[in-house]
C-alpha positions as CSV (number, residue, x, y, z in Angstrom):
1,X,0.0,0.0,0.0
2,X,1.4,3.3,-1.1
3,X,2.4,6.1,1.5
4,X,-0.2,8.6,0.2
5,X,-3.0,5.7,0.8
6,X,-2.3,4.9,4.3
7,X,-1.8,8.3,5.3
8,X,-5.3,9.2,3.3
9,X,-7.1,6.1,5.2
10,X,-5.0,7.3,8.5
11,X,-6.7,10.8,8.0
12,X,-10.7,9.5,7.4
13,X,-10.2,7.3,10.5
14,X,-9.0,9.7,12.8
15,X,-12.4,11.8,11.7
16,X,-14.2,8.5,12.2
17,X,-13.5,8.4,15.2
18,X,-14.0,11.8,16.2
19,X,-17.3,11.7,14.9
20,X,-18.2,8.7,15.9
21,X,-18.1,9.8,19.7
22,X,-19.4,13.1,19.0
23,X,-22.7,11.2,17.3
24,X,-22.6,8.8,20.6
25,X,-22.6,11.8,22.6
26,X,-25.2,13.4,20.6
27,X,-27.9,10.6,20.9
28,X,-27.3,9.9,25.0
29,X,-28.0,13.7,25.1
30,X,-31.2,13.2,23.2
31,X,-32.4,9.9,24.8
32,X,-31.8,11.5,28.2
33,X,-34.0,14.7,27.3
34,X,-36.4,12.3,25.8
35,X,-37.1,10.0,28.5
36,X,-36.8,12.7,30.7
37,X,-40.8,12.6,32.3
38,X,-40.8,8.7,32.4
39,X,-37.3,9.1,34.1
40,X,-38.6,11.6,36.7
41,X,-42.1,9.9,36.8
42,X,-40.7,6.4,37.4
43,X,-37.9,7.2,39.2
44,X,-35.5,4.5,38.2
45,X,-32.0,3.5,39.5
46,X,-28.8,5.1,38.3
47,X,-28.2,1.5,36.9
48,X,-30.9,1.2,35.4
49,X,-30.7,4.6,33.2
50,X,-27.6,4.2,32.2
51,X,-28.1,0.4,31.2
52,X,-31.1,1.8,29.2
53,X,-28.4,4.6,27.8
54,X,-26.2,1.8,26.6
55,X,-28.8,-0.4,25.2
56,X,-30.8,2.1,23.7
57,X,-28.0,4.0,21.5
58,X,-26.5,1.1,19.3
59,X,-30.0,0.9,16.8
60,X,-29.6,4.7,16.1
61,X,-25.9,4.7,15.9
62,X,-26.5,2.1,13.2
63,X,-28.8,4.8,11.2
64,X,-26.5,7.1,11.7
65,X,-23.1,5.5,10.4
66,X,-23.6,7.0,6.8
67,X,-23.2,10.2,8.0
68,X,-20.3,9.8,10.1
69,X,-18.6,7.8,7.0
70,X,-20.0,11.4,5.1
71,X,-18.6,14.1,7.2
72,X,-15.2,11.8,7.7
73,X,-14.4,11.8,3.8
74,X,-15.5,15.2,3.6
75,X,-13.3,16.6,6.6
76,X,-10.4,14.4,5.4
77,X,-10.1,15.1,2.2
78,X,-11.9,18.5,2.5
79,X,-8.7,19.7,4.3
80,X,-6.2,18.7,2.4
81,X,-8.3,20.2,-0.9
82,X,-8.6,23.7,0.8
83,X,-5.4,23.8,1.4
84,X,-4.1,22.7,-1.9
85,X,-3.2,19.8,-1.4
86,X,-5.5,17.6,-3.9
87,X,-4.5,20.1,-6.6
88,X,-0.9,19.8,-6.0
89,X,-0.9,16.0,-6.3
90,X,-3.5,16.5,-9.4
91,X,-1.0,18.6,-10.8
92,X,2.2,16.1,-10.0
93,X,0.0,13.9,-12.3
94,X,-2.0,11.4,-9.2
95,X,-5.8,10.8,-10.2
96,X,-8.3,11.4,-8.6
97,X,-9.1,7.4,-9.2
98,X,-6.2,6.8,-7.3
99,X,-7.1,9.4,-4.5
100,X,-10.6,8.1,-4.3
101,X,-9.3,4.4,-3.7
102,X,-8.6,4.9,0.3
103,X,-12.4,7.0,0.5
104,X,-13.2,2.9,-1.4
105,X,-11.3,1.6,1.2
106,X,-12.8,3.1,4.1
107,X,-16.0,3.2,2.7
108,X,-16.2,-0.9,2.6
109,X,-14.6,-2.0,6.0
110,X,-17.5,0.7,7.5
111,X,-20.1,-1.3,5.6
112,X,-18.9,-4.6,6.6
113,X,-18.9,-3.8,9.6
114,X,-22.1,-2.1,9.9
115,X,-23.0,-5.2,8.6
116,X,-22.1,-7.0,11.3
117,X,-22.9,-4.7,13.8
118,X,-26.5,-5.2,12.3
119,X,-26.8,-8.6,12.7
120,X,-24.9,-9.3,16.1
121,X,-25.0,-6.7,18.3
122,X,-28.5,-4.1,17.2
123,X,-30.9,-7.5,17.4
124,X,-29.8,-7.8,21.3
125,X,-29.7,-4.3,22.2
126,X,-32.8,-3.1,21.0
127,X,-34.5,-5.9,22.3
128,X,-33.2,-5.4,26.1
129,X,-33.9,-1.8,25.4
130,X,-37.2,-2.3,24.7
131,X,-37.4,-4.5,28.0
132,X,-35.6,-1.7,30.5
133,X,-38.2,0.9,28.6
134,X,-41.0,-1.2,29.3
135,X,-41.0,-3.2,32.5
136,X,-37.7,-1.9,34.6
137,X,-38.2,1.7,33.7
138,X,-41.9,1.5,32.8
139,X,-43.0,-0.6,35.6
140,X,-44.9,-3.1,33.2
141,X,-45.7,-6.1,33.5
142,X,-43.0,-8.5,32.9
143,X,-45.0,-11.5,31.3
144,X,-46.3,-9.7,28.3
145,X,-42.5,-10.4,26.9
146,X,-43.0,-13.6,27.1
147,X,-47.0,-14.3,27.3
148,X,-49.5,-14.3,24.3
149,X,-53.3,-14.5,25.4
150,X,-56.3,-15.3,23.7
151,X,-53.9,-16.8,20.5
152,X,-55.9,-17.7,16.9
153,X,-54.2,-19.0,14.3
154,X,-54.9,-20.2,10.9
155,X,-52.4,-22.8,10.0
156,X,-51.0,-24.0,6.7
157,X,-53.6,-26.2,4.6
158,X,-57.1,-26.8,6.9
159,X,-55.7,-25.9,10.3
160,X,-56.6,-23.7,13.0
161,X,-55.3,-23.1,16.2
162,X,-56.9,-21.3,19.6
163,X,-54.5,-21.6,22.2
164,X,-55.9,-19.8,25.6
165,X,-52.1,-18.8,27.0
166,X,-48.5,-19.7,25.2
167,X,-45.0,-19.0,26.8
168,X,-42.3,-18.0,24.1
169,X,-39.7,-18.3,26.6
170,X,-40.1,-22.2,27.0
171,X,-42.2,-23.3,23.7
172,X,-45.4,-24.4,25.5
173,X,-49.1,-24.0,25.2
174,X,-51.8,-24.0,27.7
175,X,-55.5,-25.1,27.2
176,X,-55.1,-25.4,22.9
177,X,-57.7,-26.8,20.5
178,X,-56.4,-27.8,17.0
179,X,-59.2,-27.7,14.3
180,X,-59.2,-29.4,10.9
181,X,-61.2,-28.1,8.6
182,X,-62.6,-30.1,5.2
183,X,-61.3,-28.6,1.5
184,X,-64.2,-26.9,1.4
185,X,-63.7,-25.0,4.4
186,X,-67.5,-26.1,5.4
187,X,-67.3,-28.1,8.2
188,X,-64.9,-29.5,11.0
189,X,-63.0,-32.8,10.3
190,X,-61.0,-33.3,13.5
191,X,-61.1,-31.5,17.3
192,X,-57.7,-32.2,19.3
193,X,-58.3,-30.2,23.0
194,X,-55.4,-29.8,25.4
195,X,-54.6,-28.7,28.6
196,X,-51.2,-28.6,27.9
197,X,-48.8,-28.6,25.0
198,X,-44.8,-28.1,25.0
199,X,-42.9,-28.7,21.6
200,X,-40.1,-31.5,21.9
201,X,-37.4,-31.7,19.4
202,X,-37.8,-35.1,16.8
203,X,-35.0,-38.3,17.0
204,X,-32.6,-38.3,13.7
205,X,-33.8,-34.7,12.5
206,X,-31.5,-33.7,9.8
207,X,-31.5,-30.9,7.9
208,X,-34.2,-28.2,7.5
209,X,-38.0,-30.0,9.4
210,X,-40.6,-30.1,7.5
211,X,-42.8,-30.5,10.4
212,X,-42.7,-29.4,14.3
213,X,-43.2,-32.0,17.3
214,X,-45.9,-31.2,20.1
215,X,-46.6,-33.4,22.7
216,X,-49.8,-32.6,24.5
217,X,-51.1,-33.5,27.3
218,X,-54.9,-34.2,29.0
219,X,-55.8,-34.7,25.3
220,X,-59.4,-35.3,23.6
221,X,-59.9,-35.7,20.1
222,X,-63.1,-35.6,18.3
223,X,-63.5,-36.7,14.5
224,X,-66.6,-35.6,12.4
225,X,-68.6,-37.0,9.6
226,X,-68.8,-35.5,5.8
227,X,-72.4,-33.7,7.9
228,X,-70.1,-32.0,10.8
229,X,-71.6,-34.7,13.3
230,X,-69.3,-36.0,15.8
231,X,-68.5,-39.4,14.8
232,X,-66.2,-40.3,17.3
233,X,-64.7,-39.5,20.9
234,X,-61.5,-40.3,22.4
235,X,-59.9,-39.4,25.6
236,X,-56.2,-39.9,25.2
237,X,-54.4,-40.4,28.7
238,X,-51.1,-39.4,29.1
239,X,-48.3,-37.8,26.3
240,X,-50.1,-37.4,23.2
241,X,-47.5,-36.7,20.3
242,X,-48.6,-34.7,17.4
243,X,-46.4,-33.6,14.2
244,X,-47.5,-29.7,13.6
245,X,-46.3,-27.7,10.9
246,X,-42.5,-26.3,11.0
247,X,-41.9,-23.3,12.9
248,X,-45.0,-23.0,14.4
249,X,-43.7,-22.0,17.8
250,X,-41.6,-18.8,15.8
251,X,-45.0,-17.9,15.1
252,X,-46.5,-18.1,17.8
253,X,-44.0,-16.6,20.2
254,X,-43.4,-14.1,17.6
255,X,-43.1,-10.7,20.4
256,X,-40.0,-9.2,18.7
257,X,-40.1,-6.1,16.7
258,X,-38.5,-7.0,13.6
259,X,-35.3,-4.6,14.2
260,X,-35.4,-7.1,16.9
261,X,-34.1,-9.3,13.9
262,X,-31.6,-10.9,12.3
263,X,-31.8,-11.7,8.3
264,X,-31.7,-15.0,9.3
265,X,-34.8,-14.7,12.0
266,X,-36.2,-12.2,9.6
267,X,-36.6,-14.8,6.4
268,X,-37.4,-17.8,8.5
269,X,-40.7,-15.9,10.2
270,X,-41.1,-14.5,7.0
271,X,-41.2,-17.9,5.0
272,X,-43.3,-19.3,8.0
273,X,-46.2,-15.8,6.9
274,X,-46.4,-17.2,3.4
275,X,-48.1,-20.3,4.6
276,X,-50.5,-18.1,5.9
277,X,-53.9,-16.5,4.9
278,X,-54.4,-13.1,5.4
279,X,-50.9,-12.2,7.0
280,X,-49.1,-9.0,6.3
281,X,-45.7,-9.7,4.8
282,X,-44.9,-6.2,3.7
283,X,-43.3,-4.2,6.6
284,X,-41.3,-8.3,7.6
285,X,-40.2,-8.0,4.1
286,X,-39.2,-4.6,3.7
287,X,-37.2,-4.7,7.5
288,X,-35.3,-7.5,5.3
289,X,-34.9,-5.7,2.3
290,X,-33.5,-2.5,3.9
291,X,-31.3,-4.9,6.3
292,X,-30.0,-6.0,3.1
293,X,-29.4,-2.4,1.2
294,X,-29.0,0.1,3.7
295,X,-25.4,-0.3,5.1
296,X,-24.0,0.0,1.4
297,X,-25.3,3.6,1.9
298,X,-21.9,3.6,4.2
299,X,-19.8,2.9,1.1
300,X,-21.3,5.2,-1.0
301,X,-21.6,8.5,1.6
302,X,-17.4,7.6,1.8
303,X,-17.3,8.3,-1.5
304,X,-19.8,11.1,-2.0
305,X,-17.4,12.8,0.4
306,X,-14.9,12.8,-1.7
307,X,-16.5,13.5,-4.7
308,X,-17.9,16.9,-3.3
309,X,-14.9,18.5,-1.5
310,X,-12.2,16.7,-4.2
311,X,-12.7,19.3,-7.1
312,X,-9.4,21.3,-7.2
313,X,-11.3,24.4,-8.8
314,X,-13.4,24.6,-5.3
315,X,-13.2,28.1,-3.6
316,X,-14.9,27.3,-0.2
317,X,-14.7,24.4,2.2
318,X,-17.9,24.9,3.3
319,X,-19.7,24.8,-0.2
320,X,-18.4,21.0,-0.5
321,X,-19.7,20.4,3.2
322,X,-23.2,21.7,2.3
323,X,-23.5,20.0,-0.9
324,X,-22.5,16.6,0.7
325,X,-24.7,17.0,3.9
326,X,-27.7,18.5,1.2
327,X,-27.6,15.2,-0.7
328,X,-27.5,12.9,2.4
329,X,-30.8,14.4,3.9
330,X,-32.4,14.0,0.7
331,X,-31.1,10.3,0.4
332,X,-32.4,9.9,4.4
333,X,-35.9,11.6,3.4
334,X,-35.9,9.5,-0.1
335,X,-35.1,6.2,1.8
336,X,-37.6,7.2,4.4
337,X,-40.7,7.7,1.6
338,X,-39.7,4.5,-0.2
339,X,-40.1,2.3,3.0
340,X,-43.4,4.1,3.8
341,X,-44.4,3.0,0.0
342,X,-43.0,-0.5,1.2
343,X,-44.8,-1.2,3.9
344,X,-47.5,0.0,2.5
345,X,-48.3,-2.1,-0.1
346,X,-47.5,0.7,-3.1
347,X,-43.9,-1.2,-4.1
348,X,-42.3,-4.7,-3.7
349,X,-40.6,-4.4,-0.5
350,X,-37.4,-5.2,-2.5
351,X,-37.9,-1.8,-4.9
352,X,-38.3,0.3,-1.8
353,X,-35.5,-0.6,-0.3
354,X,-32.9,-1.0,-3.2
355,X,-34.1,2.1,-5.4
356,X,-32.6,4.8,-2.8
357,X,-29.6,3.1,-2.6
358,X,-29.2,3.0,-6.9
359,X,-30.4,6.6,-7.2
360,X,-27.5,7.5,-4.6
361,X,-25.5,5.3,-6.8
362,X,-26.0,7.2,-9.8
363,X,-25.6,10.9,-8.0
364,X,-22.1,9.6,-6.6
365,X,-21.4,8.6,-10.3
366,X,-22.6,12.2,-11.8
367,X,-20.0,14.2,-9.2
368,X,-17.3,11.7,-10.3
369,X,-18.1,12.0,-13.8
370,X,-17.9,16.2,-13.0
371,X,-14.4,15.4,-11.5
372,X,-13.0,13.6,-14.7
373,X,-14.2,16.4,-16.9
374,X,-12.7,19.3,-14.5
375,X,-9.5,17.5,-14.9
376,X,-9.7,16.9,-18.7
């Protein structure tokens, strides 16, 4: 790696940095004046706030990494073109391909690991967040984390399922009925009635199950005849074994928000929707989409800060600064209008998500394009 490239990437990390606190600092200041009433209301431990503090900042710090990658491009190499710099080396014959390559650089280990900071660390925070906010702060009641009431389901093919109380935390159902229901969707086939329920993982599974094992138990069964009259009765003492459909219990325990989510969590629940009738997909599959998309926005703001305070011909700092920080609010309020569109209904969840991110392609192409031709 040449001299010039490490001391370039040396530069836009040392703003990264910088910014990277002051953006930390930012949002603690605004969490704290936000929660402010529920802080004074509630009157929670010291612990407790700042557990909330720590827990709470990482989801918007991940929103927020485009325009730290942004002003870090645009401070680093907006320095070095006010003060001549860029034109000197212009003029010593260095292209601005080659003093774009460490912006490249930058821009891709920032997406990576927003990336990863996505998937591994966001998904955990926001959810223990959400749980300080709610029940230590808040006061609530705990269970409603792990609790679903009152729980109807319709199943894939001719099932349906009331279950009375489920736990999420351990996989188990209290007081279920399963209904089959004919082709026609007429009349009942089959009644199974449980007091209690709790999945159990299958001998031998290998690879992806096609089904889900429930054991119940205090089951009754009840079959019905092609009039929906009961045609027979059965009391089934002790564990009662039933194959259900695959990820039924994600479904069921399904509490999390989906930035609560990994892409992995995120597709599976979402496959496990398609089975079903009448269940909205759109905002599951646009929170996948934009998990997918968003972070190359990191890539490409790294580079839009170069192409904006790069041209040699440039008079004012400040000019490039406003022009870069101009187009990132319109990407934000673009991006932000597409998911609305997303979720609902208006465009495939996977045109929302991806057309910001190709329009911002296309205006970090145009102020290259401007840079060749100032140079030519």
């Amino acid at each position: 790696m040449k001299i010039i490239t490490r001391y370039l990437l040396r530069d836009i990390f040392h703003y990264f940095w910088i910014f990277l606190v002051m953006f930390v600092v930012l949002l603690l200041i605004y969490e704290l004046y936000d929660m402010r009433g529920e802080f004074l209301e509630k009157d929670p431990s010291l612990t407790d706030i700042i557990l909330y503090l720590v827990f709470v900042i990482p989801s918007q710090l991940s929103e927020m990494l485009p325009v730290i990658a942004l002003l870090s491009s645009i401070f680093a190499y907006g320095l070095l073109a006010k003060n001549r710099e860029i034109l000197a080396m212009v003029a010593a014959g260095v292209s601005f391909r080659f003093l774009a390559f460490p912006a490249l650089v930058f821009g891709l280990l920032v997406t990576a690991a927003a990336y990863g900071f996505n998937e591994t660390v966001v998904p955990y925070t926001e959810s223990r967040a959400r749980y300080l906010e709610k029940v230590t702060i808040g006061q609530k009641d705990p269970r409603r984390f792990t609790q679903r009431d009152d729980v109807l389901v319709r199943g894939a093919g001719n099932s349906i399922y009331f279950i009375e109380r489920y736990y999420s935390d351990r996989a188990e159902m209290r007081f279920v009925t399963l209904w089959s229901i004919s082709d026609t969707g007429d009349r009942p086939t089959e009644r199974i009635d449980a007091v209690h329920a709790v999945r159990v993982e299958p001998e031998n599974q290998q690879g992806k199950p096609e089904v889900s094992l429930w054991e119940l138990h205090g089951a009754e069964r009840r079959t019905f005849d092609e009039n929906g009259r009961l045609l027979r009765y059965e009391r089934i003492p002790g564990a009662y074994r039933i194959p259900l459909e695959a990820n039924l219990d994600l479904y069921l325990s399904q509490s999390k928000k989906p930035e609560e989510m990994t892409i992995a969590e995120l597709q599976e629940y979402y496959e496990f929707l398609e089975t079903k009738e009448g269940q909205d997909m759109l905002i599951f599959g646009m929170t996948i989409q934009r998990k997918l998309s968003f972070p190359l926005a990191c890539l490409l703001m790294a580079l839009l800060g170069f192409g904006v305070v790069a041209d040699v011909h440039a008079r004012r700092f400040a000019r490039g600064v406003f022009a870069g920080i101009l187009t990132a609010v319109a990407f934000y309020v673009f991006s932000a209008f597409m998911t609305n569109l997303g979720e609902g209904g208006v465009l495939m969840p996977y045109a929302a998500a991806w057309l910001p991110i190709l329009v911002f392609a296309l205006v970090v192409y145009l102020f290259y394009t401007r840079l060749n031709a100032i140079r030519g």
